[in-house]
N, C-alpha and C positions, 0 to 999 in steps of 0.2 A: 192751615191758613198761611198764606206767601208773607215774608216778610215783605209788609209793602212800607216801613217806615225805617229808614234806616239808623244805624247809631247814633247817640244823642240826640236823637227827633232833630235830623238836621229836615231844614226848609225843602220839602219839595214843589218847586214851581213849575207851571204848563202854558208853554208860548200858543195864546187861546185866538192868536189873532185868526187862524180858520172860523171860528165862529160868527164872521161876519163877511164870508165870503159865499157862492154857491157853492153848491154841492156836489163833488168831482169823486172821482177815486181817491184822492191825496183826502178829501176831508170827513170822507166817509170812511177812512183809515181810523183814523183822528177820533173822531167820535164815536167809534163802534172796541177801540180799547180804552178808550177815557172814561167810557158807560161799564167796560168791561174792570175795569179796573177798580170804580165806583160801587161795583158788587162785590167785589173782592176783599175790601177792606173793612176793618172795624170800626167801630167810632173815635175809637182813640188813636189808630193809624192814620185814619180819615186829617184829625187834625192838623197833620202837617203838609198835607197838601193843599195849594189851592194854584186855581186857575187864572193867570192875567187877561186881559182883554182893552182892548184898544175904547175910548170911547164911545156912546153910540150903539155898542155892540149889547145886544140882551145879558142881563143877567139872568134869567131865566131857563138854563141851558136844560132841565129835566135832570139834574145832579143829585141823588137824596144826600151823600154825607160830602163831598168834597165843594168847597166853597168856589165860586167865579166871583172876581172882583176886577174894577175897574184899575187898569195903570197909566196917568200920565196922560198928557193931552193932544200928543200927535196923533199922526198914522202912519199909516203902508212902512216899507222899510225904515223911515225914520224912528216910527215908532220902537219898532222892533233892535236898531241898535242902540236907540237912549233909552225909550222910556221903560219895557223892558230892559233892560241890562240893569237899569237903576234899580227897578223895583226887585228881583230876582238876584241880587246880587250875593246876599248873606247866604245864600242856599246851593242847590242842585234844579237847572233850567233843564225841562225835557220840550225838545221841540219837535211837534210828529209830524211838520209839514215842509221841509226840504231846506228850509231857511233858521236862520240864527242870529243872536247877537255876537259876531267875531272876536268882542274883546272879553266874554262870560270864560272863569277860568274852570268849574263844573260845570259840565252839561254834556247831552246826549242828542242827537240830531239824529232824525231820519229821514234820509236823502232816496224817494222812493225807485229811482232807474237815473240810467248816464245817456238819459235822450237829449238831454242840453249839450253831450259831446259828441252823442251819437247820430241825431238826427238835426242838424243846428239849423237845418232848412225850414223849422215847422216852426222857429219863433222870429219875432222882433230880433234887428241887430242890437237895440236898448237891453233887451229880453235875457238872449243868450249872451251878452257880457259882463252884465248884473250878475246871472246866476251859475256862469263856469268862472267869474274870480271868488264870487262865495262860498261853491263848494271848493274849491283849491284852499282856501284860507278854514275854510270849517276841518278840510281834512287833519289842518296840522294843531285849529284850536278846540278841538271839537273830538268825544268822543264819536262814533259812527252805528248807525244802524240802516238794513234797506231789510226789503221784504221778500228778497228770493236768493237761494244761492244764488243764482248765474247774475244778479243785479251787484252781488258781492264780489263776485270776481269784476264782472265791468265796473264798479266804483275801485277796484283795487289796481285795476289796470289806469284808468283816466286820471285819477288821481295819487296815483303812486304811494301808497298807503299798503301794507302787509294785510294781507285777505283776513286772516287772522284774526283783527281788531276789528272786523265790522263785523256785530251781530246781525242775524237774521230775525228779523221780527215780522210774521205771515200776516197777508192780509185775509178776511174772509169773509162767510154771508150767511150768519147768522143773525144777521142787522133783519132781514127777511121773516123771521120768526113770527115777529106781532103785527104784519102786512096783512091787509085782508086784501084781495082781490079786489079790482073793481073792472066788471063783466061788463060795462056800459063801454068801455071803450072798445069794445069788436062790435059792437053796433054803427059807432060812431064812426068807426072807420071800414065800415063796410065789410068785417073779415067775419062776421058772427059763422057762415059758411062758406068760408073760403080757406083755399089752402095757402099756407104762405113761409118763406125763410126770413128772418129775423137777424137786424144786426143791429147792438146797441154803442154807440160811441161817438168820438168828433169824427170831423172831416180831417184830422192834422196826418198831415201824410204817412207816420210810421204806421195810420191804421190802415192805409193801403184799399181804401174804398172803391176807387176808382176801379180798379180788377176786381174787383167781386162784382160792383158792377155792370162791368164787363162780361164775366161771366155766364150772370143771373141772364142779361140778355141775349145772349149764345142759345141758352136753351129755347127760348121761340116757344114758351108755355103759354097758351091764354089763361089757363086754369089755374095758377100761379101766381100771388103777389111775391114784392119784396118790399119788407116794413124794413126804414132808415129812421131808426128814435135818436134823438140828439140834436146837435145844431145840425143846421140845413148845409146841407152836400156843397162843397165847393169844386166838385169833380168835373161837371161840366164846362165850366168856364177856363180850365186851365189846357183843355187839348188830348186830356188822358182818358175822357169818356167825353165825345164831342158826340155819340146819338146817344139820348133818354131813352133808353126801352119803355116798351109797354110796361103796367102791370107794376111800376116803381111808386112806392109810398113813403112820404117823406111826413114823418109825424112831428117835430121841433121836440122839445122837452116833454118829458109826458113824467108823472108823479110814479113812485115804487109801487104801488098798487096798479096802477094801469099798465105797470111793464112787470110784475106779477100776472098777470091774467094774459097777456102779450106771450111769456114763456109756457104758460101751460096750453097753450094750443097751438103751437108756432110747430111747422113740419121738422125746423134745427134752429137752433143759433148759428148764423156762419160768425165766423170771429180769426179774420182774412190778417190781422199785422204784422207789419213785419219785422218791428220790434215793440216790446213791453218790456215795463219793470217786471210786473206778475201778471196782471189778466182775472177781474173780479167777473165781468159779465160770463163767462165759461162756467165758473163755480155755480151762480146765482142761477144759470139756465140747468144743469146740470142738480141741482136740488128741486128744480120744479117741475123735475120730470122731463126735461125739454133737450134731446139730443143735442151732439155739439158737434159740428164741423169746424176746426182750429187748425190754424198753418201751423204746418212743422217748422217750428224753431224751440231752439232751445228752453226758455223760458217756459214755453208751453206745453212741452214734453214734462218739464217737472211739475207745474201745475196739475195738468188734467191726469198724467200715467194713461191707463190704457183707456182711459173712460172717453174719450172724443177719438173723434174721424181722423184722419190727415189729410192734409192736401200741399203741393207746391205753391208759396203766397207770390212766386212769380209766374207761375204758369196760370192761365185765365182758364186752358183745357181742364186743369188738375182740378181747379175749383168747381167748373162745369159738370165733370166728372162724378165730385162726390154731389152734390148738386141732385144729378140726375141719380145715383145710386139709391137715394131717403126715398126721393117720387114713384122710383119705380119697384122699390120692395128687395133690391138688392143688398142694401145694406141693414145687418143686422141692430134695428132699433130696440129690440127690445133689450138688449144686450148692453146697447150703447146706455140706455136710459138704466137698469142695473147697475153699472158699472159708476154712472156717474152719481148715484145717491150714495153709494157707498164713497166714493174719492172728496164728495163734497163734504159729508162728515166729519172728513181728519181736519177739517179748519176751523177751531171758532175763536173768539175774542178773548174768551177765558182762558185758551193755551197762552194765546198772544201776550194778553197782557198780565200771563204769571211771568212770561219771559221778558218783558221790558222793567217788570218791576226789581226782578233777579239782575240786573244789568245794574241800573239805577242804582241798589245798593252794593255793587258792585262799585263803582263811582264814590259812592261815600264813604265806604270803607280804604278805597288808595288817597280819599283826601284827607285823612284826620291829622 
């Protein structure tokens, strides 16, 4: 059993403001160790955890031993540096979604990637000033955690912070376990026999959409779809894919089960960015059987190891390339599909969050 309650049953609190927001990578981070953590614990461990939440926001969260309670009557960042900060204050604050209250003198923050310094193109100038002086300020009031080495070196470099101090805490997908498929959506979108590549994510430009597809319509396949799940492509309207190929499907949001039955019959996941924190959709296609074509970058070398394709996510050839290799029997899929059931194994929630809990009381043991 992990010590999940640290000495003298000090207070541990969870900045629960995610649970009122949709559902992204960052909060399906959140909620898939918060659940993991929730199995973890005994009843009497249990007791000294509980979860804040802004008002408004469900109590409800599916928690069997850890409590959610309401704090305080603001919201959005306000909330989070008063009402939070007040309510969390006797204790140890764990916040799993990149944000903090700057003045909490325990706590643990996890800052998922340094796209806010890296790619400052993809937000609001509101956006990216809010959230590159919060982590500058979290780095010095704030323990640290991200979710991949190469995120730990980039937060160590951007915020000048010794690599050392930031824990790695993985994200993963075994959130996918109790999914049931839902088969009506290849009807629905016409793919029930069709062949097709698959990419799940935003249009925010480190995902590099626009080349891929580019790519997809380089190959000139009639036979071929390309499914785009997520918010609707902003690709065309900017100059960097000025013609729509044929054969382009743009699905908007679609539920874990519909993008469950999407991966088990999809020809790859292409998964084109050009920067990530870590890269959940790779894993998640990669346990459903569903080959992976993934740009070579770093982050995603230590993600997938040998279990995905490469490609250049600047070159539209490279992409075309691997592209064309799935379709026409060149590339060893069954190998790829192998490879990645085993690589998506090494991840689940249960590692995750024996390791944030091991941090945590780490934390409470340098405050006594």
């Amino acid at each position: 059993m992990p010590s999940g309650t640290p000495p003298h049953q000090i207070p541990i609190y969870v900045n629960g403001r995610f649970l009122g927001r949709p559902l992204t990578g960052v909060e399906r981070f959140a909620g898939g160790i918060l659940h993991a953590i929730d199995d973890l614990l005994d009843d009497e461990q249990a007791k000294a955890w509980t979860i804040l939440v802004p008002k408004g926001v469900s109590l409800d969260q599916g928690f069997r031993k850890i409590a959610v309670k309401t704090a305080g009557r603001l919201t959005g960042h306000a909330w989070e540096q008063i009402d939070l900060l007040a309510a969390s204050r006797d204790g140890i604050l764990v916040n799993p979604c990149n944000s903090a209250p700057v003045l909490h003198g325990r706590q643990l923050t996890v800052i998922h990637d340094a796209l806010v310094y890296r790619f400052p193109q993809g937000f609001s100038r509101s956006y990216r000033l809010l959230h590159q002086t919060l982590g500058r300020l979290l780095a010095r009031r704030s323990r640290l955690a991200t979710v991949s080495d190469f995120s730990r070196k980039e937060l160590s470099d951007v915020l000048k912070v010794p690599v050392e101090t930031i824990s790695v805490i993985s994200n993963a997908v075994d959130h996918m376990v109790d999914v049931t498929a839902d088969e009506t959506v290849l009807d629905r979108l016409g793919l029930r026999d069709r062949r097709y590549f698959l990419f799940i994510g935003s249009p925010a430009p480190n995902k590099n959409l626009a080349r891929a597809i580019q790519a997809f319509g380089a190959l000139d396949r009639s036979d071929v779809s390309f499914v785009l799940v997520g918010k609707a492509a902003k690709a065309f309207s900017k100059g960097e894919a000025t013609v729509r190929p044929a054969h382009l499907l743009e699905t908007g949001r679609l539920s874990d089960a519909e993008i469950l039955s999407l991966y088990a019959h999809a020809q790859a996941l292409v998964f084109p960015s050009l920067y990530e924190g870590f890269g959940i959709p790779p894993l998640e296609a990669m346990r459903e059987n569903c080959p992976v074509l993934a740009s070579d970058i770093p982050v995603l070398r230590e993600v997938c190891g040998d279990a995905a394709a490469y490609f250049d996510p600047l070159d539209t050839g490279s992409m075309s390339r691997a592209m064309l290799a799935v379709l026409d029997g060149q590339a060893d899929l069954q190998a790829l599909r192998q490879a990645g059931r085993l690589r998506s194994a090494e991840f689940s929630w249960k590692n995750s969050a024996t390791e944030l809990l091991r941090v945590v009381t780490t934390i409470a043991s340098s405050s006594r």
